[in-house]
MOPAC internal coordinates of N, CA, C and O (Angstrom, degrees):
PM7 1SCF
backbone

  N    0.0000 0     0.00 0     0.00 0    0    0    0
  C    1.4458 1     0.00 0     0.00 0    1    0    0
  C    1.5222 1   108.79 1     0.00 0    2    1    0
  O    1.2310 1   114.36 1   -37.04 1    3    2    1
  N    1.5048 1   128.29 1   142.96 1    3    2    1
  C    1.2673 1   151.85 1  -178.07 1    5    3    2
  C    1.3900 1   117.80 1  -137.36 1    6    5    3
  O    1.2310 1   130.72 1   -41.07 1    7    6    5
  N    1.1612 1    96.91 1   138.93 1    7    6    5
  C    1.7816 1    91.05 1   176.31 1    9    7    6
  C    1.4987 1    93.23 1   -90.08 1   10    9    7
  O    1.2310 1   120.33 1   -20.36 1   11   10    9
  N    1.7180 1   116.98 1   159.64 1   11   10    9
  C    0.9070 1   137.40 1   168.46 1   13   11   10
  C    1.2622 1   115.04 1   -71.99 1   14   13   11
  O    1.2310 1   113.47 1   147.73 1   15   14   13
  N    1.7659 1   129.96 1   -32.27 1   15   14   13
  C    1.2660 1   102.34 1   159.35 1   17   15   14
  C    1.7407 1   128.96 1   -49.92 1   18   17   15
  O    1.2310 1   121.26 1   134.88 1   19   18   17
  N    1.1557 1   115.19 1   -45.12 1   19   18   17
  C    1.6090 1   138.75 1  -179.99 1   21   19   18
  C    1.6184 1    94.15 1   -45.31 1   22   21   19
  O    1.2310 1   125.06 1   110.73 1   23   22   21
  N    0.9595 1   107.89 1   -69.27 1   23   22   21
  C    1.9476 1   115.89 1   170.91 1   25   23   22
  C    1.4629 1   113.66 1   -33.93 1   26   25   23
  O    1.2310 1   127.00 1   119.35 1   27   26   25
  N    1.0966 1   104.13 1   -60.65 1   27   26   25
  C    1.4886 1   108.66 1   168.79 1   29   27   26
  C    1.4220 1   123.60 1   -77.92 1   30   29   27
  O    1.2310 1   103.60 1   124.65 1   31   30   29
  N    0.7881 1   147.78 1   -55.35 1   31   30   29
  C    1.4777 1   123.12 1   135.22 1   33   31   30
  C    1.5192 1   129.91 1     1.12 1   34   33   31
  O    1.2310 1   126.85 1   119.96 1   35   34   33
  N    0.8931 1   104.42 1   -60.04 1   35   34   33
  C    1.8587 1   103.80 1   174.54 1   37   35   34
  C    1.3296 1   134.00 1   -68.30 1   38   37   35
  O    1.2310 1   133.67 1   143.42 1   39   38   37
  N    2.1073 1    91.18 1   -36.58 1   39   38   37
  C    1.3738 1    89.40 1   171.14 1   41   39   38
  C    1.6263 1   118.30 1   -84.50 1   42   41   39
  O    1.2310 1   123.62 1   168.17 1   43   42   41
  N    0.8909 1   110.66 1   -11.83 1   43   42   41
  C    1.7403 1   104.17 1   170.81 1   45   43   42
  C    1.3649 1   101.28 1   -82.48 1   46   45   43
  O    1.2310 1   102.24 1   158.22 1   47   46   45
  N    1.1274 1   150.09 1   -21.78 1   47   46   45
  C    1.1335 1   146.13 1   157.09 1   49   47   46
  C    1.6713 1   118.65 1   -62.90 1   50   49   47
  O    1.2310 1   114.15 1   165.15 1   51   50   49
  N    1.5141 1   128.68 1   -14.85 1   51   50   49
  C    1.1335 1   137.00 1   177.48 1   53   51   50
  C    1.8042 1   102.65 1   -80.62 1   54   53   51
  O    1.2310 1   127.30 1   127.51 1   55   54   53
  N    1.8864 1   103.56 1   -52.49 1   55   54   53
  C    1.2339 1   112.57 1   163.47 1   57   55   54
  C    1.4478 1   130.57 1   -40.69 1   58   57   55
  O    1.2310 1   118.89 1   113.34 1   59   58   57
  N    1.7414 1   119.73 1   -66.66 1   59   58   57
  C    1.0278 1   102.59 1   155.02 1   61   59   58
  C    1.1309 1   147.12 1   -61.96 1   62   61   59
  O    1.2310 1   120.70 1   174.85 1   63   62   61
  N    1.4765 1   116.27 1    -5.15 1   63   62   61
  C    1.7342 1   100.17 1  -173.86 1   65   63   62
  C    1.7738 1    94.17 1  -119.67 1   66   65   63
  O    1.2310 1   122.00 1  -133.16 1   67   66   65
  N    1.1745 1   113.77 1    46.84 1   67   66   65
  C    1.8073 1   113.86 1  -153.58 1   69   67   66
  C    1.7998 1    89.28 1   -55.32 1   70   69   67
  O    1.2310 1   121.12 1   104.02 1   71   70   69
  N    1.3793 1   115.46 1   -75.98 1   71   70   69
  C    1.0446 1   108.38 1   178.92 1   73   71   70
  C    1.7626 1   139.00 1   -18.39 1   74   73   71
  O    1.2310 1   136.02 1   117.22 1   75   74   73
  N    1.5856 1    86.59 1   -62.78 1   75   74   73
  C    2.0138 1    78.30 1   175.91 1   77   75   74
  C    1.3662 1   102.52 1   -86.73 1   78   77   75
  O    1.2310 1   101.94 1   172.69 1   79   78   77
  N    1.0098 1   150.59 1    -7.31 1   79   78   77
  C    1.4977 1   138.28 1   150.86 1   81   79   78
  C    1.6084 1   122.46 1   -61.94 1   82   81   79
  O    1.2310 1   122.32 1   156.45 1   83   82   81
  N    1.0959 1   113.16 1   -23.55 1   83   82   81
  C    1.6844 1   119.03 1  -176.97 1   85   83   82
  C    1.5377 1   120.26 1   -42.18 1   86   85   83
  O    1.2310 1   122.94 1   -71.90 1   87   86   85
  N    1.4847 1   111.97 1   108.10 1   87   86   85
  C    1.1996 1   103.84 1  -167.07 1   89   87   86
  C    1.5775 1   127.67 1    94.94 1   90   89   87
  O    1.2310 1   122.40 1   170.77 1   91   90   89
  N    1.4447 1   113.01 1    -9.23 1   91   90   89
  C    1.5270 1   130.62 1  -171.09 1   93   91   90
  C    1.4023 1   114.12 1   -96.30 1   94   93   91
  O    1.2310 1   117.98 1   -56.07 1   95   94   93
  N    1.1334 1   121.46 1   123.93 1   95   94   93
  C    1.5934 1   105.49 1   177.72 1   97   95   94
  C    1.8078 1   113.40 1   -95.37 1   98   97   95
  O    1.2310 1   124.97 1   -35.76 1   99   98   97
  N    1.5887 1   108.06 1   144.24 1   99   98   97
  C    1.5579 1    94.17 1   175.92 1  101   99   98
  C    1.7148 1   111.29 1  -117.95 1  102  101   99
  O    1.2310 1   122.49 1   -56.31 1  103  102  101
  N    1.3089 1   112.84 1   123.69 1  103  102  101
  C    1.8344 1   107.06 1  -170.86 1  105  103  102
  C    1.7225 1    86.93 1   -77.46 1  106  105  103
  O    1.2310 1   137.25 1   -39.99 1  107  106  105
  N    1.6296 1    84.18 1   140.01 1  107  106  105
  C    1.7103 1    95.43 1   168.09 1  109  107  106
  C    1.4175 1   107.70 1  -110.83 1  110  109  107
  O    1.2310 1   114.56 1   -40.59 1  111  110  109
  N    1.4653 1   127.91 1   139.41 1  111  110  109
  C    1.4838 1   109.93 1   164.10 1  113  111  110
  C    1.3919 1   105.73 1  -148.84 1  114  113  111
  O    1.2310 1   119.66 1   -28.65 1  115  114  113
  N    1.2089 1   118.26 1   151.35 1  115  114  113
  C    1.6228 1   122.13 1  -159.77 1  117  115  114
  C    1.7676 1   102.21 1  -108.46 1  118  117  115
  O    1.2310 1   125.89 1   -22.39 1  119  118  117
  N    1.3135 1   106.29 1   157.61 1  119  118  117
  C    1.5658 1   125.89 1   167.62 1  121  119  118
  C    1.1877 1   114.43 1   -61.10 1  122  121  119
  O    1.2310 1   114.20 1   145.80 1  123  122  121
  N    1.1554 1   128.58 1   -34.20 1  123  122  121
  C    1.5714 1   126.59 1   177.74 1  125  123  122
  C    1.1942 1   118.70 1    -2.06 1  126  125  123
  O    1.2310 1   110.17 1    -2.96 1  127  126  125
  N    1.2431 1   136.07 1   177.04 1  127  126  125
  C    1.1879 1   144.39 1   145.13 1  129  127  126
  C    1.5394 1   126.94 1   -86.79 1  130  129  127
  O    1.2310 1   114.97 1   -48.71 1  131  130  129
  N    0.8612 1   127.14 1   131.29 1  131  130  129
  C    1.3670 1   123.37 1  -160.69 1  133  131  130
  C    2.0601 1   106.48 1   -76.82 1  134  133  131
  O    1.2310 1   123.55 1   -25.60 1  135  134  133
  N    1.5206 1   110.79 1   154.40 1  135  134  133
  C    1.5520 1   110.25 1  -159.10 1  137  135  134
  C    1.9052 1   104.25 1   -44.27 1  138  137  135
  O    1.2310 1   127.51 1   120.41 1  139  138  137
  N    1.4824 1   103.15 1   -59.59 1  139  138  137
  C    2.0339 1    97.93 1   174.56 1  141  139  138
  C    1.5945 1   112.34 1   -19.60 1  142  141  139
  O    1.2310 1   127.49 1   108.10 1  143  142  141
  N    1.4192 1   103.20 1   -71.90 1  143  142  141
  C    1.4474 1   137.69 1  -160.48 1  145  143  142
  C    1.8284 1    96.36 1   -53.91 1  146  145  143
  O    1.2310 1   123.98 1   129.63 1  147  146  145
  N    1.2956 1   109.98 1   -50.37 1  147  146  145
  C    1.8689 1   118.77 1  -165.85 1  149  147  146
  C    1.7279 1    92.61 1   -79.97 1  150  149  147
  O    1.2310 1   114.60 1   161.37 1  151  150  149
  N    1.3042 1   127.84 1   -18.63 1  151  150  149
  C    1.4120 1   125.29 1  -159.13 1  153  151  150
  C    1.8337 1    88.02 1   -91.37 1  154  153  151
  O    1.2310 1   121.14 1   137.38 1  155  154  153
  N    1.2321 1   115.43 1   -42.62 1  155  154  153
  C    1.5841 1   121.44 1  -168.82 1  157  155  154
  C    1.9047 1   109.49 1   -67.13 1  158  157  155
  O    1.2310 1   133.63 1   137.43 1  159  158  157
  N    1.8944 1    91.25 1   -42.57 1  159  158  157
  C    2.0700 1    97.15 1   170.62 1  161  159  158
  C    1.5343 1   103.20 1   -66.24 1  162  161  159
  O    1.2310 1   117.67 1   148.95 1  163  162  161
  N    1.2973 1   122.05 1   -31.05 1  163  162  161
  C    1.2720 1   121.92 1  -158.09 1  165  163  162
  C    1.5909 1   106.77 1   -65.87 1  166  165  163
  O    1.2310 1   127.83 1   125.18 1  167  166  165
  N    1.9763 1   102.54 1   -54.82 1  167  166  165
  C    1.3145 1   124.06 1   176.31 1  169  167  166
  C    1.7961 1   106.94 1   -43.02 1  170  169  167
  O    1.2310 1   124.28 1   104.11 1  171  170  169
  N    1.6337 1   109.39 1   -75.89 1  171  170  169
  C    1.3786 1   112.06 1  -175.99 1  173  171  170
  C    1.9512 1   112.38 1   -35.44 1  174  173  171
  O    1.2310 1   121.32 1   160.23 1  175  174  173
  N    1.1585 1   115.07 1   -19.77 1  175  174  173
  C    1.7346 1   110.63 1  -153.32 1  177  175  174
  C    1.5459 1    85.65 1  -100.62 1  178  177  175
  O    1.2310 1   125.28 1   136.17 1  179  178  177
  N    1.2673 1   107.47 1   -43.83 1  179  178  177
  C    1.6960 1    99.61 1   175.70 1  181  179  178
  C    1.1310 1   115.66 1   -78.20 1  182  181  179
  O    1.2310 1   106.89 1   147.13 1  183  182  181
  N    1.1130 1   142.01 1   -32.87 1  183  182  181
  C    1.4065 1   127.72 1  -163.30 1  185  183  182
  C    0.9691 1   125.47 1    80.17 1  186  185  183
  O    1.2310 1   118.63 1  -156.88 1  187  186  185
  N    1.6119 1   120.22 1    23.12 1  187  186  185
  C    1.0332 1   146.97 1   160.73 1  189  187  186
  C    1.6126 1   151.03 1  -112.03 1  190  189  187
  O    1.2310 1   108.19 1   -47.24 1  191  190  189
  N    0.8482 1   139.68 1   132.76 1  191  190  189
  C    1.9123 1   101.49 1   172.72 1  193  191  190
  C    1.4321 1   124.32 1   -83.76 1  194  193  191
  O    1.2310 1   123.83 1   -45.56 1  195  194  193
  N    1.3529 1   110.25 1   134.44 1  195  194  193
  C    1.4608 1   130.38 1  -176.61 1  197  195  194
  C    1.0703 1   102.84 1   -94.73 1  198  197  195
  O    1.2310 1   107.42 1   -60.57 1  199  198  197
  N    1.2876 1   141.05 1   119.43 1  199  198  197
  C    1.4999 1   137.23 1  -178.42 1  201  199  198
  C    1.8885 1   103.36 1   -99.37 1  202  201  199
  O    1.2310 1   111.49 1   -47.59 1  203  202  201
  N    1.5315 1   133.63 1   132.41 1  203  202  201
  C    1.2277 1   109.95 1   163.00 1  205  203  202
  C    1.6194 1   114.33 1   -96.60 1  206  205  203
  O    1.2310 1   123.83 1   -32.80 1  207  206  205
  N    1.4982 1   110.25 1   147.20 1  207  206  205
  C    1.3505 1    93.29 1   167.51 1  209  207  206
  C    1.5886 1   110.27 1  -145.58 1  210  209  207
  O    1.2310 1   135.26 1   -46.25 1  211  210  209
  N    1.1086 1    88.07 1   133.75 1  211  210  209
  C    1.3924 1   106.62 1  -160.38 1  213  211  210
  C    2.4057 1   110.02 1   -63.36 1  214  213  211
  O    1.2310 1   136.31 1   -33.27 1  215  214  213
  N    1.4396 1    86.02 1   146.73 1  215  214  213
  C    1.7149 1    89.88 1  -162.76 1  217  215  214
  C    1.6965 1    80.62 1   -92.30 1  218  217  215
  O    1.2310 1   120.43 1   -22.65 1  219  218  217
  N    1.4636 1   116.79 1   157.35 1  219  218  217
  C    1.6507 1   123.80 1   174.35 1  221  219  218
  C    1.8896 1    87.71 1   -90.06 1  222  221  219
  O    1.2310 1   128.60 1   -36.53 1  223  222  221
  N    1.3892 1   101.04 1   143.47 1  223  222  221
  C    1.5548 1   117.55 1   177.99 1  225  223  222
  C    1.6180 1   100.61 1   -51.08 1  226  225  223
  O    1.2310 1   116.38 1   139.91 1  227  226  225
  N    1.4084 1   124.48 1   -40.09 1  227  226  225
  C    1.4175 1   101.72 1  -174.55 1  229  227  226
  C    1.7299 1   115.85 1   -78.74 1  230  229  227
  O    1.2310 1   123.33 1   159.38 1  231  230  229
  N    1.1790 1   111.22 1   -20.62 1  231  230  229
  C    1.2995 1    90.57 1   165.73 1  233  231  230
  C    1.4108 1   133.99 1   -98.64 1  234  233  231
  O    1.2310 1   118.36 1  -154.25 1  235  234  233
  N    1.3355 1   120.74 1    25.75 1  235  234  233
  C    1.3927 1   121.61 1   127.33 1  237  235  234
  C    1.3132 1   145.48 1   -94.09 1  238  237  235
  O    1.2310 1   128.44 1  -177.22 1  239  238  237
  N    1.7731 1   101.34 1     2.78 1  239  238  237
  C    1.0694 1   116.97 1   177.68 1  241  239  238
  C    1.9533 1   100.42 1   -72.75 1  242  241  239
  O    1.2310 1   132.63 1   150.15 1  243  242  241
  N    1.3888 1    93.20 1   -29.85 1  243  242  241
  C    1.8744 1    90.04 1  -175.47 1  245  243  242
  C    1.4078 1   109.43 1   -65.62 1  246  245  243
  O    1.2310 1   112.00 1   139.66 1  247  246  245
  N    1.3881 1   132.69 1   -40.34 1  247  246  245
  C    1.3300 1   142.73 1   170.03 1  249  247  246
  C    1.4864 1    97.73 1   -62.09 1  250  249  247
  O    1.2310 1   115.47 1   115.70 1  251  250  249
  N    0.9304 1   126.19 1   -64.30 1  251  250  249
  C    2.3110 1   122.21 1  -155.60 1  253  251  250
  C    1.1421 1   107.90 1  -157.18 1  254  253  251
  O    1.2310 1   124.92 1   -89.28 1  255  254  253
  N    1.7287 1   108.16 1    90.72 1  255  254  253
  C    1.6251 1   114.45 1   151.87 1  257  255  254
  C    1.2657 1   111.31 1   -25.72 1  258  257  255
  O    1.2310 1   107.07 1   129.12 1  259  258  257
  N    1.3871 1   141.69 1   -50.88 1  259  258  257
  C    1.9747 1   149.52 1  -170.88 1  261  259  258
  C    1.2079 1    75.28 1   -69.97 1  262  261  259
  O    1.2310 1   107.54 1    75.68 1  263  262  261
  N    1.4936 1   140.84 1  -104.32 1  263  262  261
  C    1.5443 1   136.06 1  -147.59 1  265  263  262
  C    1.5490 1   118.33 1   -19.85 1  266  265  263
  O    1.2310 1   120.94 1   115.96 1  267  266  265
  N    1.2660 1   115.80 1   -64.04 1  267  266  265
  C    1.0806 1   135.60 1   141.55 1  269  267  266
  C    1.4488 1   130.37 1    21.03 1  270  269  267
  O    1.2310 1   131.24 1    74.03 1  271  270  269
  N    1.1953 1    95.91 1  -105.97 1  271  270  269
  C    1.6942 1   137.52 1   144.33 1  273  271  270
  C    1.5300 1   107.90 1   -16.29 1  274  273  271
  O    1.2310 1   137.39 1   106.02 1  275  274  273
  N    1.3013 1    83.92 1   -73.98 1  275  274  273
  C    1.7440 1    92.69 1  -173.34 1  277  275  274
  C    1.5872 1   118.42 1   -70.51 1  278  277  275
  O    1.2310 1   118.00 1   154.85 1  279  278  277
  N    1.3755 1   121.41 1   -25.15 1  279  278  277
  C    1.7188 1   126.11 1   160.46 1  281  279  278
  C    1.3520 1   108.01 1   -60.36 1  282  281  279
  O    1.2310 1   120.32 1   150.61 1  283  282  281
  N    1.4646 1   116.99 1   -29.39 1  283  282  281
  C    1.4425 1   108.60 1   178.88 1  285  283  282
  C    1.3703 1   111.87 1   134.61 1  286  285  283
  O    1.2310 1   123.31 1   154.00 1  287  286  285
  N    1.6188 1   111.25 1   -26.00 1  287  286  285
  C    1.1901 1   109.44 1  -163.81 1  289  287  286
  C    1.6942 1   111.57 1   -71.02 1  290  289  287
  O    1.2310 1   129.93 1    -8.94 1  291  290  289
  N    1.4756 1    98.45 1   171.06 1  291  290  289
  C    1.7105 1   111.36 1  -163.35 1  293  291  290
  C    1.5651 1   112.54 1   -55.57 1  294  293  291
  O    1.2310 1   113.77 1   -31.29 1  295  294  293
  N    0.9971 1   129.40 1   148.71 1  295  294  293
  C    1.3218 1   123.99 1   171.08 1  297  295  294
  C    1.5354 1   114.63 1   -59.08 1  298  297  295
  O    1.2310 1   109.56 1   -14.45 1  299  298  297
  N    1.3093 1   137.18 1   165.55 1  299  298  297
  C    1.5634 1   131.03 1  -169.98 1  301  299  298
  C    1.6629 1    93.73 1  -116.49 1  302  301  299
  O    1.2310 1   119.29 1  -165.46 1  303  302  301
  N    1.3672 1   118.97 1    14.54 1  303  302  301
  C    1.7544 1   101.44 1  -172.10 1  305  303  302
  C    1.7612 1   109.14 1   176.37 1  306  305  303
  O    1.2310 1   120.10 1   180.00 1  307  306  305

C-alpha cells in the first residue's frame, strides 16, 4: 500500500528529472500498516473483529498478473 500522494510525488519527479532517470527504476513503498496490523485498527474502530486472511499468490495470480507482482509474488515467465 502507497498513498497516492507518494505516487504523485514520484511521478512528477520522473517528469522532471526524465533524463537522469531514463531507464531507472524507483521502488516505492509506503508506511502503512501491514494487512494483520490494518485488520486489528480496523477491528478497534468498528467494534468489531476483523479477521485478516491471507489470499495464496496463485489465486490472485488468476484474477491480476500486476496484483500479483505487486504482493510480491514470483514472476510467471
Amino acid at each position: 500500500m502507497i498513498a497516492v500522494r507518494d505516487i504523485g510525488k514520484y511521478g512528477l519527479l520522473a517528469f522532471e528529472k526524465a533524463e537522469e532517470l531514463n531507464r531507472k527504476e524507483i521502488d516505492l513503498a509506503g508506511d502503512a500498516p501491514m494487512s494483520p496490523e490494518a485488520a486489528q485498527i480496523l477491528s478497534a474502530a468498528a467494534g468489531r473483529t476483523i479477521t485478516f486472511q491471507p489470499v495464496p499468490i496463485a489465486e490472485v495470480r488468476k484474477a491480476s498478473e500486476d496484483s500479483a507482482l505487486m504482493l510480491g509474488g514470483p514472476s510467471r515467465g
